[in-house]
Structures are given as C-alpha cells and as structure tokens.
TINUTOR-18761 format. One record per residue: residue number from 1; x, y, z of N, C-alpha, C, O in turn. Coordinates in steps of 0.001 Angstrom, whole numbers, padded with zeros to 6 digits. Layout:
BEGIN
n/nxx/nyy/nzz/caxx/cayy/cazz/cxx/cyy/czz/oxx/oyy/ozz
NUM/X/Y/Z/X/Y/Z/X/Y/Z/X/Y/Z
...
This chain:
BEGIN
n/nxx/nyy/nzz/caxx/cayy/cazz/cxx/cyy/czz/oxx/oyy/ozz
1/000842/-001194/000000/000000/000000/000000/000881/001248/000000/001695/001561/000869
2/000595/001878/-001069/001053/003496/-001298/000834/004290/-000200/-000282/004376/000313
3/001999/005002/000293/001474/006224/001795/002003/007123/001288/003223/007279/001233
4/001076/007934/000789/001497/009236/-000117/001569/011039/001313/000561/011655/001661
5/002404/011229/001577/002568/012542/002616/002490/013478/001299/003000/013241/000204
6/001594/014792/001749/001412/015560/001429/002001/016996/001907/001924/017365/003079
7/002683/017876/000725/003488/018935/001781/002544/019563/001895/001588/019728/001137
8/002937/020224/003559/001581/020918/004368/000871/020389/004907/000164/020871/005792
9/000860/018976/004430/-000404/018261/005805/000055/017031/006534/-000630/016312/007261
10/001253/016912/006240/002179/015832/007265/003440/016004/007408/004101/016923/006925
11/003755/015277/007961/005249/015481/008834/006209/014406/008200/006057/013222/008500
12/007256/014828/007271/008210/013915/006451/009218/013722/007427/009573/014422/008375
13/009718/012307/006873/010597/011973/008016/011981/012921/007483/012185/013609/006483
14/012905/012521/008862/014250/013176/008670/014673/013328/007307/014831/014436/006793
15/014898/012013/006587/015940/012314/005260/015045/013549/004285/015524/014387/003521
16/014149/013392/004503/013364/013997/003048/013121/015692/003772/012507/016422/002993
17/013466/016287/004949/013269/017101/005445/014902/018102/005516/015054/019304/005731
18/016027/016916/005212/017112/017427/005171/017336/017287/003364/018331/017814/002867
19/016451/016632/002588/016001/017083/000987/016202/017748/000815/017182/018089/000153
20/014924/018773/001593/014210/019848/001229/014749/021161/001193/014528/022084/000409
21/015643/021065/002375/016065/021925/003295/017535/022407/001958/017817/023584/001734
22/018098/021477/001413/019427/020907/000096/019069/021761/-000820/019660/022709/-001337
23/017641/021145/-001013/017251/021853/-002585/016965/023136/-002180/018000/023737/-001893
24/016231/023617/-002081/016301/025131/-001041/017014/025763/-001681/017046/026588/-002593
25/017641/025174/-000975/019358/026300/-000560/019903/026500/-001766/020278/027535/-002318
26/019898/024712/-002308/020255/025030/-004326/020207/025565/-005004/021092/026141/-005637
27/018205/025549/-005186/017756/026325/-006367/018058/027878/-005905/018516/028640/-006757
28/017816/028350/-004604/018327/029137/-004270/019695/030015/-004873/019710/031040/-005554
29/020840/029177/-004332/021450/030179/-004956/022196/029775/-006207/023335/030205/-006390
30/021459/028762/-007303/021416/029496/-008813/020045/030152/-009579/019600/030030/-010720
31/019669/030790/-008570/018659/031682/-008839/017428/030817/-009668/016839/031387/-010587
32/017153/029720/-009374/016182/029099/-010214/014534/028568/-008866/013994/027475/-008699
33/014260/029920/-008215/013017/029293/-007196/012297/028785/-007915/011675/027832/-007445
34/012130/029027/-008844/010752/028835/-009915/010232/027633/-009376/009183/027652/-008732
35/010768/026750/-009546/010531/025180/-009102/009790/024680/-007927/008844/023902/-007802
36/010625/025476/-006970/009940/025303/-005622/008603/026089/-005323/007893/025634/-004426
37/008253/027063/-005894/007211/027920/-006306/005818/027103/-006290/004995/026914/-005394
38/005909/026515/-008220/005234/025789/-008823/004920/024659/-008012/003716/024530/-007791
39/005747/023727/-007460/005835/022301/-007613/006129/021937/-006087/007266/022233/-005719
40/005217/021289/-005046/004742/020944/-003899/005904/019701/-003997/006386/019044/-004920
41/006135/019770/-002017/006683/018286/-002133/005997/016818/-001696/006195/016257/-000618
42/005177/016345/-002745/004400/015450/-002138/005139/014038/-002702/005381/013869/-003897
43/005432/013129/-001733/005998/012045/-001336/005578/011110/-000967/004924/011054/000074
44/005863/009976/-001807/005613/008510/-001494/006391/007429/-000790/006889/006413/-001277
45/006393/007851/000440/007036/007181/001097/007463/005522/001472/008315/005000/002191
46/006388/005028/000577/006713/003409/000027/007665/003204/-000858/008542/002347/-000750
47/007546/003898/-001671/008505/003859/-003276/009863/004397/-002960/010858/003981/-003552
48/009949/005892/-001457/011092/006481/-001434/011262/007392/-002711/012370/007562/-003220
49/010173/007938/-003176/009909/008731/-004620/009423/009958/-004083/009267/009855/-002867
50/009147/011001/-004500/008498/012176/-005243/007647/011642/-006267/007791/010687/-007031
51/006395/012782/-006047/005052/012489/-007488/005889/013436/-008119/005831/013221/-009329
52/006718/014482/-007840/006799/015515/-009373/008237/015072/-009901/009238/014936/-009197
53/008154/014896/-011124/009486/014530/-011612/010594/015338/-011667/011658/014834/-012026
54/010537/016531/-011368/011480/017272/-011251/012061/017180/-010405/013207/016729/-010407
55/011402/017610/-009349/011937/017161/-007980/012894/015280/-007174/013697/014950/-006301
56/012060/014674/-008233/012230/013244/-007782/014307/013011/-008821/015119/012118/-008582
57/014441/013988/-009687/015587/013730/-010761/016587/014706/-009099/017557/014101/-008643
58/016345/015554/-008694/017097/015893/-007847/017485/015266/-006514/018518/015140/-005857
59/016725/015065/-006450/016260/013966/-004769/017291/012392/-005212/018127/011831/-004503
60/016839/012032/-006584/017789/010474/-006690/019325/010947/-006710/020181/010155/-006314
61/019727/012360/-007213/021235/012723/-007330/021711/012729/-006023/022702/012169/-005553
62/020821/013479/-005465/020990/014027/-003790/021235/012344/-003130/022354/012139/-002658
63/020715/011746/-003113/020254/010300/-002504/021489/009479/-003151/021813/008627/-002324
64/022255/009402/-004229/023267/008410/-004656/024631/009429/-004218/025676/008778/-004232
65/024840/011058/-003790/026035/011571/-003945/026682/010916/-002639/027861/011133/-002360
C-alpha cells in the first residue's frame, strides 16, 4: 500500500526534510526558485519517490552523492 505525505499536511521523516532543506538552498542560490514555487513536495514514502518529476531527478542525485 502506497502512503502518499502531502506537503503541508504531514510530517516527512528526517531524510526527506534534510532534501528539502538541500534543494532550497540550491535552487536558491542558482537563482532558479521557480521550481519550488510551482511544484509541492508530495511524497511517497513506500517507493522512497516524489510524485513531481522534477523534484524526484534531484532527490535520486541528492540520494546516490
């Protein structure tokens, strides 16, 4: 069974909270918020995925460095 957390209405565990906190700071300072703007972090915490693919291509780099 899929346990999909929704940003804003639950509480992500540690790793995906020190994600968030990565990308941030990233898109941040190469000036690209746009992303974080648009695009919520909602997480499937069975799969260890992201629903938005953008986010999920950063998160697997972040996750193998």
């Amino acid at each position: 069974m899929n346990t999909i957390l929704w940003d804003g209405e639950n509480v992500f565990p540690e790793k995906i909270e020190l994600f968030k906190k990565f990308l941030k700071k990233y898109l941040r300072s190469v000036n690209n918020t746009a992303l974080l703007s648009d695009n919520p972090f909602h997480y499937d915490s069975s799969a260890d995925k992201f629903l938005n693919s953008e986010i999920q291509e950063y998160y697997f780099l972040w996750s193998i460095a």
